[in-house]
TORTOR-615715 format. One record per residue (C-alpha): x, y, z; residue in three letters. Coordinates in steps of 0.5 Angstrom, whole numbers, plus 500, padded with zeros to 3 digits. Each point is the difference from the previous one (the first is absolute). Example, Ala and Ser with C-alpha at 12.3 -4.5 7.8 and 13.67 -1.06 7.14 Angstrom:
<pts>
525491516ALA502507498SER
</pts>
This chain:
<pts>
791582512UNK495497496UNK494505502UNK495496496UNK500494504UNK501505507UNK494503499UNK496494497UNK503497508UNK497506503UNK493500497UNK500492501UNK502501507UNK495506501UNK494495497UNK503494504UNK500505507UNK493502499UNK497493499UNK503497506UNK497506504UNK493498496UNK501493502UNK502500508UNK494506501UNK496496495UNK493496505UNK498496495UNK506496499UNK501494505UNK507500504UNK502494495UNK498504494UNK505507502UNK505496503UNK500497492UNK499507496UNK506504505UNK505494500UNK498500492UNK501508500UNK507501504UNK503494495UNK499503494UNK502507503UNK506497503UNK502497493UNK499506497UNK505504504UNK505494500UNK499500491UNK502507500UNK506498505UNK502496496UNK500504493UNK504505504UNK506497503UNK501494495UNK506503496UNK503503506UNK506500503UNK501492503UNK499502507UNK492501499UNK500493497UNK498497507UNK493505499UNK499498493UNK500493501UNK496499506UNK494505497UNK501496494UNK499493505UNK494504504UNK496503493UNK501493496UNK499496507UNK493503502UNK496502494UNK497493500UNK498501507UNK495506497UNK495495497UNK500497506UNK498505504UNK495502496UNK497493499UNK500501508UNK496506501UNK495495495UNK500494504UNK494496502UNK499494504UNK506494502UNK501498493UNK503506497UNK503502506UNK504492499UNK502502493UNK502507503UNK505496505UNK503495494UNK501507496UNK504504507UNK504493500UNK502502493UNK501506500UNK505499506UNK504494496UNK500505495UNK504506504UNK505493503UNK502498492UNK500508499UNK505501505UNK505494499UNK499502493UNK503506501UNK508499502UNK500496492UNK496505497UNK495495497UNK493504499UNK504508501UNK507502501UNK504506502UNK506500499UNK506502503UNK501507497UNK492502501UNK496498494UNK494495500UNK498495496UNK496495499UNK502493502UNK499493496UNK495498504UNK496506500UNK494496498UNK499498506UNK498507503UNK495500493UNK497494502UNK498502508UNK498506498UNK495497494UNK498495505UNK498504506UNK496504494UNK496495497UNK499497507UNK496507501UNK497500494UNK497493502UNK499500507UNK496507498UNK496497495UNK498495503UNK498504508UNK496505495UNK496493498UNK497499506UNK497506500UNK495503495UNK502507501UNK498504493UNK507503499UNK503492499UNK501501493UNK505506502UNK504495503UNK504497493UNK501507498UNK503502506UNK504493499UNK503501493UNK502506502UNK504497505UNK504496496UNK501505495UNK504504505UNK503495502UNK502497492UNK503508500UNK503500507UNK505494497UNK501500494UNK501508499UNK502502507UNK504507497UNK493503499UNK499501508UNK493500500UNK499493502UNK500501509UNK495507499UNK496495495UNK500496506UNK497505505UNK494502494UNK499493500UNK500499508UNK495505501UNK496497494UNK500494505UNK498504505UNK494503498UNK498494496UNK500496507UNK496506504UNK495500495UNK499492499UNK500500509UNK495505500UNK496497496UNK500493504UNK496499507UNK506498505UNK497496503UNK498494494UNK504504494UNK493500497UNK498508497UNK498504504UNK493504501UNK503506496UNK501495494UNK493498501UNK497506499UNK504503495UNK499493496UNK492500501UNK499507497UNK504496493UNK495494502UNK494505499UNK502502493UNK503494498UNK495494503UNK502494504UNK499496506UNK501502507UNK500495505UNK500500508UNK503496505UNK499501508UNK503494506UNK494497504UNK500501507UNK508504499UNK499503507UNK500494503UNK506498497UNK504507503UNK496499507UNK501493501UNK507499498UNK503507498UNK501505495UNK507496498UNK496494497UNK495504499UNK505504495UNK502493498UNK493497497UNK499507496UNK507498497UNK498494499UNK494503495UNK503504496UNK505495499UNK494496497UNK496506496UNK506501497UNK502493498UNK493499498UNK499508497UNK505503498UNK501497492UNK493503499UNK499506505UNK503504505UNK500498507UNK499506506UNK500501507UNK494505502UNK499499508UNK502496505UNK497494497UNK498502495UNK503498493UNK497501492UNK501498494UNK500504493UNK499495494UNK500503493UNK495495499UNK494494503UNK503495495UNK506498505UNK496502507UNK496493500UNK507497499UNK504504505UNK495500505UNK501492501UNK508500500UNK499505505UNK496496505UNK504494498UNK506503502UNK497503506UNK499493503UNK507498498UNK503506505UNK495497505UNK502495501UNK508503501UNK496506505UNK494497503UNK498508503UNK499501493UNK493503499UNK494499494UNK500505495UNK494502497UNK499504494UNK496504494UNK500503494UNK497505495UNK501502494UNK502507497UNK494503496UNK500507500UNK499501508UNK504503504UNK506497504UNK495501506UNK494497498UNK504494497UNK504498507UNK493500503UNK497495495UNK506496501UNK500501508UNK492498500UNK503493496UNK505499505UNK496501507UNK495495496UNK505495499UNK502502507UNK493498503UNK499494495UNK507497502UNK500501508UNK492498499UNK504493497UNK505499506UNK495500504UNK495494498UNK
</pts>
């Protein structure tokens, strides 16, 4: 028995075991996001066992062949499938989700043509006195595995660009790591170090996406107030602009129609305050309506704000609810968060003023 690999499978199996209870007694995870990391967790922990199997019986006598062949079916056939689970706990919105099902569909063709391949041999073979080998075709297997692992990395990079969490740039050694792991794992599978790599690598995973959750608010995947004020004390050493942002008559939006359209036009906002902002700044929900920008600089504001207002009128026209938006701004100077956001908030209450004083001629 090889006692290297029986002990790395029981720490890999502890760690795997430990996050799975983390996750299921997680209450920052929606449902979606468990479902995904515990389908991620248990497949890495069930082809872990199922590696350790098929090293222990391989070479046996004829009649474990059955176990050999299956377990090496099972481990080859389902290694993709846990870069979809994990690209499934990130998952947002109806367009990934699409991919999402194009990629499933994949990974269930690939386990049919796994399947028929085996009577021939193609892609790995157990022979008739117990010994595996791998078949002909074993490229196959290489190119699912490396697919399901580039679709994560891509689909990662680009979910993690939506958002404008600070830990982004983290995403891409995370990812290059992935596939060096990945590299080891098929060409050097004699090291056995690829599988508990893999469960390092998915709790890296884990902790990278909690941190990235935690930072956005979850109704418009904007920052959250948190962010707002850990950013705002950089702010204050460094200058820039803070710029605030409140809906016009939001309340009668939530009492005429309800809180579903009126959820509905605060997403619409922060859609437009990222696409207008968010290249030169970072875009926060701090209220119920209440939004703000922090640029590093006025040069962009002026530019910014009419691509703003701009593409308000466009989503307007697509949701009539869609209320006005009034704004304000000042600058970082050397006073405090405080006295900054109250500049910024008398300009927009002025604005505010001005502009129903202009609907109402």
């Amino acid at each position: 028995m090889n006692y290297y690999l029986l002990a790395l499978t029981a720490i890999d199996l502890f760690v795997l075991c430990f996050m799975c209870t983390l996750t299921k007694l997680s209450e920052s995870l929606s449902k979606k996001q468990k479902h995904g990391f515990l389908l991620a967790f248990t497949l890495i922990a069930g082809i872990s066992v199922l590696e350790l199997v098929t090293l222990e019986v391989d070479g046996m006598p004829a009649e474990y062949r059955w176990i050999n062949l299956a377990a090496n079916y099972l481990g080859f056939g389902l290694s993709p499938a846990v870069s979809l689970c994990l690209a499934y706990a990130l998952n947002q919105g109806d367009t990934p989700w699409r991919s999402l099902k194009f990629a499933a569909c994949c990974e269930l063709v690939y386990l049919a043509l796994l399947a028929l391949s085996l009577p021939f041999g193609a892609v790995f073979t157990v022979s008739a006195d117990n010994v595996y080998s791998r078949g002909s075709l074993f490229f196959l297997y290489v190119l699912a595995y490396a697919a399901s692992v580039i679709y994560l990395c891509f689909f990662t990079i680009l979910t993690t660009q939506e958002f404008q969490n600070r830990s982004r740039p983290l995403v891409y050694p995370l990812m290059a790591f992935l596939m060096v792991i990945s590299f080891v794992q098929v060409t050097l599978p004699a090291l056995n170090i690829a599988w508990p790599c893999i469960t390092l690598l998915s709790v890296l995973y884990f902790i990278y996406c909690n941190e990235m959750w935690n930072q956005l608010d979850a109704l418009t995947g904007l920052l959250s107030q948190k962010s707002y004020l850990n950013r705002t004390e950089e702010m204050v050493r460094n200058g820039g602009v803070l710029m605030v942002f409140d809906a016009d008559d939001f309340k009668q939006v939530n009492d005429h129609h309800g809180h579903l359209q009126g959820d509905a036009c605060l997403v619409a906002i922060a859609e437009c305050l990222k696409k207008a902002y968010a290249r030169h700044g970072y875009c926060y929900r701090i209220g119920g309506d209440e939004f703000c920008v922090l640029l590093s600089s006025e040069k962009s504001a002026g530019a910014c704000t009419q691509r703003f207002l701009a593409l308000l009128e466009e989503r307007r026209a697509r949701l009539p609810l869609l209320p006005t938006v009034s704004f304000g701004s000042c600058a970082f100077t050397g006073e405090d968060v405080v006295t900054v956001k109250d500049q910024a908030d008398r300009e927009m209450y002025r604005y505010k003023k001005e502009h129903k004083g202009r609907v109402s001629e």
